[in-house]
KEZATI-429710 format. One record per atom (N, C-alpha, C): residue in three letters; x, y, z. Coordinates in steps of 0.02 Angstrom, whole numbers, plus 50000, padded with zeros to 5 digits. Last residue first. Layout:
N
ALAXYZ/...
This chain:
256
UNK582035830147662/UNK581425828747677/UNK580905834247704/UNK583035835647597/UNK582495835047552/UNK581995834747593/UNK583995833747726/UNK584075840147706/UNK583425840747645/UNK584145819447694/UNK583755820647754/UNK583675828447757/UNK584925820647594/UNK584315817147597/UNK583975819547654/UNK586345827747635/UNK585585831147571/UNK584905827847560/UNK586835831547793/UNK586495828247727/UNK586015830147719/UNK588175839847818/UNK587395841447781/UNK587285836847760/UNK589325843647961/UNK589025837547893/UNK588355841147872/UNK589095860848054/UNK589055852648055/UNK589025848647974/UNK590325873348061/UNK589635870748020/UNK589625863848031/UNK591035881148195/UNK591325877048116/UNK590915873948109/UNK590895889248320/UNK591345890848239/UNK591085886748169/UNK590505880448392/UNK590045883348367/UNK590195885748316/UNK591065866748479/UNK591325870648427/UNK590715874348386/UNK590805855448565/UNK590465859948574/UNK590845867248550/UNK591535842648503/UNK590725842148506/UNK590395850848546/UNK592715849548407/UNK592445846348464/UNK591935847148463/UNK592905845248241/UNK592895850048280/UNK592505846748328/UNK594335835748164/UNK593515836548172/UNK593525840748241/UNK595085831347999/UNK595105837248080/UNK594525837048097/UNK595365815347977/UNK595045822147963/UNK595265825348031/UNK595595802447878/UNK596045805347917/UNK595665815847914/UNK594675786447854/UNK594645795347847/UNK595235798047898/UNK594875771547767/UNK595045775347812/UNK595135784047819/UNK593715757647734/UNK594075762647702/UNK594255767947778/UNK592985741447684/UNK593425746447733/UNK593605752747688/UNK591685735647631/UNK591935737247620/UNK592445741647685/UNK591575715147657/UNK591045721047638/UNK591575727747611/UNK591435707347801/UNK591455706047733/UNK591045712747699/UNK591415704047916/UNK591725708547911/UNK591905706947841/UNK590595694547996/UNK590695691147955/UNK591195697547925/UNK589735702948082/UNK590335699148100/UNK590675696648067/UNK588585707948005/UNK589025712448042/UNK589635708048070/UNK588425693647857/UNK588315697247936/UNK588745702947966/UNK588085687247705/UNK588415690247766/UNK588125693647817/UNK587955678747546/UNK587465681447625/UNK587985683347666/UNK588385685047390/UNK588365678447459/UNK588095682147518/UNK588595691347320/UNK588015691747303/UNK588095686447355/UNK588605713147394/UNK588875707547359/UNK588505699247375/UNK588505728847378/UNK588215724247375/UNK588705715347360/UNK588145744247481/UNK588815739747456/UNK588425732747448/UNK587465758947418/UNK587415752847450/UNK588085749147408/UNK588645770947388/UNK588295768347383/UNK588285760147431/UNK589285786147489/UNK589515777347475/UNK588685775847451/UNK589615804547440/UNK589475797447470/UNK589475791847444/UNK589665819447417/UNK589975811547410/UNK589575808247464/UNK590035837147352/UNK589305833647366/UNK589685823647355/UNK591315846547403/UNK590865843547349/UNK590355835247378/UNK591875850747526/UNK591135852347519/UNK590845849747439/UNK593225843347548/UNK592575840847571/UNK591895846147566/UNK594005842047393/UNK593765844947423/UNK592775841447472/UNK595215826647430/UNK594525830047396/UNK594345836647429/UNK596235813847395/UNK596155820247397/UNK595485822947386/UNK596405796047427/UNK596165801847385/UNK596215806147428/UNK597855783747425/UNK597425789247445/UNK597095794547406/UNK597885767647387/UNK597865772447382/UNK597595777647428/UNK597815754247444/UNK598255758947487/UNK598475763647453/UNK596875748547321/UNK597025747447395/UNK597875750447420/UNK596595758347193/UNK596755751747244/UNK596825750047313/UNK595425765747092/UNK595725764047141/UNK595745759047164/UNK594125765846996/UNK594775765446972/UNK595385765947024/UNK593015763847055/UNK593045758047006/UNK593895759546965/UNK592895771047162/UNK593145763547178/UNK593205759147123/UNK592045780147136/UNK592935781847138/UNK593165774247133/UNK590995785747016/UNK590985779247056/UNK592075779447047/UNK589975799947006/UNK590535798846995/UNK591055793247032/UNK588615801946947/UNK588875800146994/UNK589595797846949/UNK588015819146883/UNK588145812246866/UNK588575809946923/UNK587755834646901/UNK587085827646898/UNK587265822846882/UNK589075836946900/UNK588495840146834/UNK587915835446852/UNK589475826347023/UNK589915830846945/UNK589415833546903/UNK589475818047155/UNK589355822747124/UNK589465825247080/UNK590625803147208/UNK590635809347221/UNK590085813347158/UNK590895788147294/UNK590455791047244/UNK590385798747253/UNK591005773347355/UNK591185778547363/UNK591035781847264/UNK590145757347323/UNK590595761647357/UNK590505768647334/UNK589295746147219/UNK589195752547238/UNK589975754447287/UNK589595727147212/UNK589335733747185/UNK589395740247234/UNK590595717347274/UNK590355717247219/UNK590065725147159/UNK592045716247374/UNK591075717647354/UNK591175717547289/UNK593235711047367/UNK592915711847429/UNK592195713447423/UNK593105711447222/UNK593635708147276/UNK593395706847320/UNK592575722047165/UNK592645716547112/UNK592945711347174/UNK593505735547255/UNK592915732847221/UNK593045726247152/UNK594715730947382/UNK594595732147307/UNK593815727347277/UNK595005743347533/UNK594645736047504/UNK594605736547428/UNK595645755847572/UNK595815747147606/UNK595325742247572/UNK596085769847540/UNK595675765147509/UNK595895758147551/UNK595895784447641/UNK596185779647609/UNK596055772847593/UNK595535802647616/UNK595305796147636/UNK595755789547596/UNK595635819847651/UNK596085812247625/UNK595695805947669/UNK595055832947613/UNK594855828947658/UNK595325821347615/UNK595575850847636/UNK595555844347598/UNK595365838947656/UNK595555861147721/UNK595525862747644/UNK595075855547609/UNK595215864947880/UNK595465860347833/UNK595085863547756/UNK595105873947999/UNK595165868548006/UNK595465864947948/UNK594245885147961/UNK594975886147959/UNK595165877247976/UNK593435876247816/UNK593335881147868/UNK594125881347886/UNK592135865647759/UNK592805868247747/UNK592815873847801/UNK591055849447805/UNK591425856847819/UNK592065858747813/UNK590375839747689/UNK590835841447747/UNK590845849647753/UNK588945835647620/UNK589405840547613/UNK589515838747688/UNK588125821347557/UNK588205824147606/UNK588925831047584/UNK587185804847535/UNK587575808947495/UNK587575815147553/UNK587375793347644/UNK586855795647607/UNK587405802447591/UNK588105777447639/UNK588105784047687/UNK587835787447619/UNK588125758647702/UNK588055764247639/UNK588075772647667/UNK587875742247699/UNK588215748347718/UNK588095752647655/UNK587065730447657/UNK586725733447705/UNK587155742247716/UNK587845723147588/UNK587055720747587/UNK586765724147630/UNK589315719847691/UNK588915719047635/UNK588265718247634/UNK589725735047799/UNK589595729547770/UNK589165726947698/UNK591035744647793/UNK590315745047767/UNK590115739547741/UNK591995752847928/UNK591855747247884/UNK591205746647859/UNK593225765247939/UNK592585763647927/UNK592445756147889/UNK594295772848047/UNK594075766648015/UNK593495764848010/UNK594595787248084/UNK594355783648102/UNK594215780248011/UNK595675799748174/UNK595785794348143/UNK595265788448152/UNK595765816848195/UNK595515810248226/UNK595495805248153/UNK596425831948247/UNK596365825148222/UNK596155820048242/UNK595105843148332/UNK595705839948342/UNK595785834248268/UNK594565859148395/UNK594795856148341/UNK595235849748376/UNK594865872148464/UNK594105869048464/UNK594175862848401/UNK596045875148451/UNK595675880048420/UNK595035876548419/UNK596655859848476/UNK596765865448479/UNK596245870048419/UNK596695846848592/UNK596445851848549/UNK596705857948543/UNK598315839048641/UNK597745844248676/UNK597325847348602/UNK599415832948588/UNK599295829548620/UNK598525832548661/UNK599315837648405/UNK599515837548467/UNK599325833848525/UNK598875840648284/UNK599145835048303/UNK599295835848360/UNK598575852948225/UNK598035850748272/UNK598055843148286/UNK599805854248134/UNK599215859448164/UNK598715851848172/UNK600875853148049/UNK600945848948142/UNK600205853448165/UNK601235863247969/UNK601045855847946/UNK601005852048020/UNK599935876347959/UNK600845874747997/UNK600535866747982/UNK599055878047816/UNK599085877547900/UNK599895874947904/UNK598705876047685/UNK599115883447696/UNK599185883347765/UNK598025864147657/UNK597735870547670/UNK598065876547691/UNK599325857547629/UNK598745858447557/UNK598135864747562/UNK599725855347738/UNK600225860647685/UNK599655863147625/UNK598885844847783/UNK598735852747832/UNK599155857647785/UNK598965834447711/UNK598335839347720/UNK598145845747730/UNK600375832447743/UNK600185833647675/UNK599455838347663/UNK600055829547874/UNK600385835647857/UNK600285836347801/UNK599155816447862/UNK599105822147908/UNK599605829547896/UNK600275809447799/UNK599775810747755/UNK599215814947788/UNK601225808147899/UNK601465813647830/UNK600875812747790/UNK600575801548009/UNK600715807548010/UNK600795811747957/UNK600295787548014/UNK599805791547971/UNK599935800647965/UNK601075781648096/UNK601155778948047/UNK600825782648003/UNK600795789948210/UNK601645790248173/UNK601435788348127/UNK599605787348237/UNK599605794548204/UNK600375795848199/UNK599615774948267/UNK599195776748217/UNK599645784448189/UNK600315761348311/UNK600485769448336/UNK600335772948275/UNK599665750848368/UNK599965752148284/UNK600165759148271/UNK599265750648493/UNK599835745648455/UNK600125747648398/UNK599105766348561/UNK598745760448514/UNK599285757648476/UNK598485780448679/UNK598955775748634/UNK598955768348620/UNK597895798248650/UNK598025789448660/UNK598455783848634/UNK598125811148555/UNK598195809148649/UNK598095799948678/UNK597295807748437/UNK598065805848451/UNK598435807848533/UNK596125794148438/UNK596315801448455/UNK597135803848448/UNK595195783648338/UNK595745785548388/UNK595935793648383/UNK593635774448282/UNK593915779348309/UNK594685780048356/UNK592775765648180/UNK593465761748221/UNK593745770748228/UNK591205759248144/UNK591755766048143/UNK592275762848191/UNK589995750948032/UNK590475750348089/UNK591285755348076/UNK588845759747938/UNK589345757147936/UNK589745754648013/UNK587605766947876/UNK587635760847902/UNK588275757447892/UNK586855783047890/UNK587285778247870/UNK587215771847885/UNK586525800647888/UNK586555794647890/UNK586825788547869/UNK587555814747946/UNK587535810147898/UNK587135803847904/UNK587455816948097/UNK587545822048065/UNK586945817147985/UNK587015805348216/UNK587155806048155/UNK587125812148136/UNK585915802048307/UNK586395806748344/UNK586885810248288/UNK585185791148254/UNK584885798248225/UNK585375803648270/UNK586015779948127/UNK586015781648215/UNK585725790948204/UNK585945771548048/UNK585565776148039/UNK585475779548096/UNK586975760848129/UNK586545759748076/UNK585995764948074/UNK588455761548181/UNK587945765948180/UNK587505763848091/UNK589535753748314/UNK588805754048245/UNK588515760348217/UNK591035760148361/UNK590315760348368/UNK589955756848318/UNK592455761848463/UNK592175759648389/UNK591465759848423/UNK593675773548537/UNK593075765748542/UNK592885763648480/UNK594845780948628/UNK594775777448576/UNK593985773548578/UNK594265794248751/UNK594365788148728/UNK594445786648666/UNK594465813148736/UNK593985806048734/UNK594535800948728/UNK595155823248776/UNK595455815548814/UNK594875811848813/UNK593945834748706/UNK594215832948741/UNK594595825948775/UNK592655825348603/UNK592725829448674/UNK593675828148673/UNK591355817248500/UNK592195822548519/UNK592325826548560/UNK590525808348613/UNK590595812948561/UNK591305814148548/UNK590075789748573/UNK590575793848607/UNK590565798948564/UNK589305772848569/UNK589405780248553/UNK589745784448591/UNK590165758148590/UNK589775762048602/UNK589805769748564/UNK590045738848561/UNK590415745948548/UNK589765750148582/UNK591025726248668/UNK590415729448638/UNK590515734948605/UNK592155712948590/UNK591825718948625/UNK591395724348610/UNK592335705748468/UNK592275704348533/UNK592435708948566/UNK592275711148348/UNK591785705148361/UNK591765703448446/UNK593075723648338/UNK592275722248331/UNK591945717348349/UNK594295715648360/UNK594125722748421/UNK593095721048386/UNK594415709048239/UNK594275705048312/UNK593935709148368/UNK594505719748156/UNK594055713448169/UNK593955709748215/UNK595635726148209/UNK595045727948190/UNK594405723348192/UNK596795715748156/UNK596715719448213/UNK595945723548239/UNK596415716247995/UNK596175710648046/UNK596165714348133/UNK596745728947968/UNK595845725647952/UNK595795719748001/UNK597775728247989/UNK597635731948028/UNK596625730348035/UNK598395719547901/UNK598495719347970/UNK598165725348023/UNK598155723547788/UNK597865718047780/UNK597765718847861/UNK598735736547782/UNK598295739947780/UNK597835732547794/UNK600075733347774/UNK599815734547845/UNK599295735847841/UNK599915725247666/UNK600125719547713/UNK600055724847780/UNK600055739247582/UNK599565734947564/UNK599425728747640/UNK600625753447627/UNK600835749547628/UNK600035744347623/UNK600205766747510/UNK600115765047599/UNK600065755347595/UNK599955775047421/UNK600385775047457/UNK600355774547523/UNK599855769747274/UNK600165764947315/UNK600335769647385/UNK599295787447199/UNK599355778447199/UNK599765775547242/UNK598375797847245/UNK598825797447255/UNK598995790447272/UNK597235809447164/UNK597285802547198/UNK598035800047204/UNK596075821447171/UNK596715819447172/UNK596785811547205/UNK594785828447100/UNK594935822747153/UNK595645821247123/UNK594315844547094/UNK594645839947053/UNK594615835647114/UNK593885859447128/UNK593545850847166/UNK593645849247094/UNK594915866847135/UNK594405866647064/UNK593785861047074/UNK595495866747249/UNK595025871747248/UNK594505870747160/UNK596125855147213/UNK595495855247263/UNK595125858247264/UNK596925859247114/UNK596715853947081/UNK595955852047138/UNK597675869047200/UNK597345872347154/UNK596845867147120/UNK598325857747290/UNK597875863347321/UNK597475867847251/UNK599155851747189/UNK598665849147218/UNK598035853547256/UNK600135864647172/UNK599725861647115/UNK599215856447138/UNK600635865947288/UNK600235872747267/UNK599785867347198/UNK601155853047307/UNK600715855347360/UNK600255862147335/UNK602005856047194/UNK601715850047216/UNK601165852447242/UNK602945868147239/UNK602565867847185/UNK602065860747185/UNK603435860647363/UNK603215868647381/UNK602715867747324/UNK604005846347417/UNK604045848347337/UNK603375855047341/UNK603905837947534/UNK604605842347510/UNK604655846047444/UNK602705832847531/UNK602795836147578/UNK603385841847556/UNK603015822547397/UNK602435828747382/UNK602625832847445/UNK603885814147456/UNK604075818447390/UNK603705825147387/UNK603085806847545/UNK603765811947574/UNK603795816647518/UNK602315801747470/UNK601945806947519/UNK602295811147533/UNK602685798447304/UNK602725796347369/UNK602475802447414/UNK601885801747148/UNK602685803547169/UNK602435799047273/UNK600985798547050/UNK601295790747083/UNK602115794847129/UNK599395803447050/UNK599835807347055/UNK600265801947078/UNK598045809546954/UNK598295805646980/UNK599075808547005/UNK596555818446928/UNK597095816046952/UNK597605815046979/UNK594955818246875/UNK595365811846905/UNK595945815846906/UNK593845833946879/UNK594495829646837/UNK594795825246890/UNK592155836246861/UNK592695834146906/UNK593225830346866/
């Protein structure tokens, strides 16, 4: 797996035809693309807090992908409804809803950048209705300290999506100490967080083999204490009764 990098702006890459063909060839090689500063640092502070409070004070629950689901957040500490196992707090929105920080304006050109990278009309499956058994969804992951982690795993490629963009909100050495995000290469782990910042975005193909190591750091904390690691997935995910398009694999629970 080759690092790289890329410091042109989201707008730049959307308006630049050769860009988009050279990132899309850098996926299909499952290269990880990374794309520096580009997401404002002071909203990415303001949105962790906004977030934090929604977790500490109110309950969360599970919810599938359906249709005019709701926004909610959940736990899921090894929740067996799970594709993937895990242990992180999820911060879910739809873009049929609507939310102070008007998510899917503010997250839109890195939603089209996705959809140009898979050869889809750049407005595909933003809409206010699913479409093709499919929708965007925007969810915030937090992984606490001394306890979060997601077991290594393949996404699904399909007509839906090429690439999977996730965006960095916490800096290792800062906010934790050990493990995060981690991708597969010849039998060697490949640790992303030790050369990304905060309001970068990565590029990946989602069927190369990733996941978060345990997140460790060395003071005591709690699920409230929201100390640990954030990071944000901007994916197409297919409705909870989409037969087309292959569920997550995990490979641990795929050994047993």
């Amino acid at each position: 797996m080759e690092i790289v990098i890329y410091n042109e702006s989201i707008n730049e890459l959307i308006n630049d035809s050769s860009k988009i063909t050279e990132i899309r060839e850098h996926i299909e090689a499952d290269n990880l693309v990374v794309i520096k500063e580009a997401v404002n640092k002071k909203l990415i502070s303001d949105i962790k807090e906004y977030l934090s409070q929604i977790g500490k004070n109110s309950l969360p629950n599970y919810l599938p992908i359906i249709k005019n689901a709701p926004n909610f957040h959940r736990i899921n500490n090894s929740d067996h409804r799970s594709y993937v196992k895990g242990c992180f707090h999820q911060f879910v929105f739809y873009p049929w809803n609507q939310d102070i920080f008007n998510f899917f304006k503010v997250f839109r050109k890195i939603f089209q950048l996705k959809n140009l990278i898979g050869k889809l009309p750049k407005d595909a499956f933003l809409g206010m209705k699913p479409e093709k058994g499919c929708t965007a969804r925007i969810a915030f992951q937090f992984y606490p300290a001394n306890q979060g982690y997601l077991n290594p795993h393949r996404d699904p490629v399909h007509y839906h999506q090429l690439a999977l963009p996730t965006v960095v909100m916490s800096k290792k050495g800062v906010d934790y100490e050990e493990g995060g995000a981690y991708f597969i290469s010849n039998d060697q782990k490949i640790h992303v967080d030790d050369f990304v910042d905060i309001g970068d975005i990565t590029f990946f193909n989602p069927q190369h083999i990733h996941g978060v190591d345990s997140i460790k750091c060395s003071s005591e904390s709690s699920w409230l204490d929201f100390q640990g690691r954030w990071m944000l997935l901007l994916a197409i995910n297919k409705l909870s009764d989409n037969q087309d398009i292959q569920n997550a694999v995990d490979l641990t629970e795929e050994k047993k």
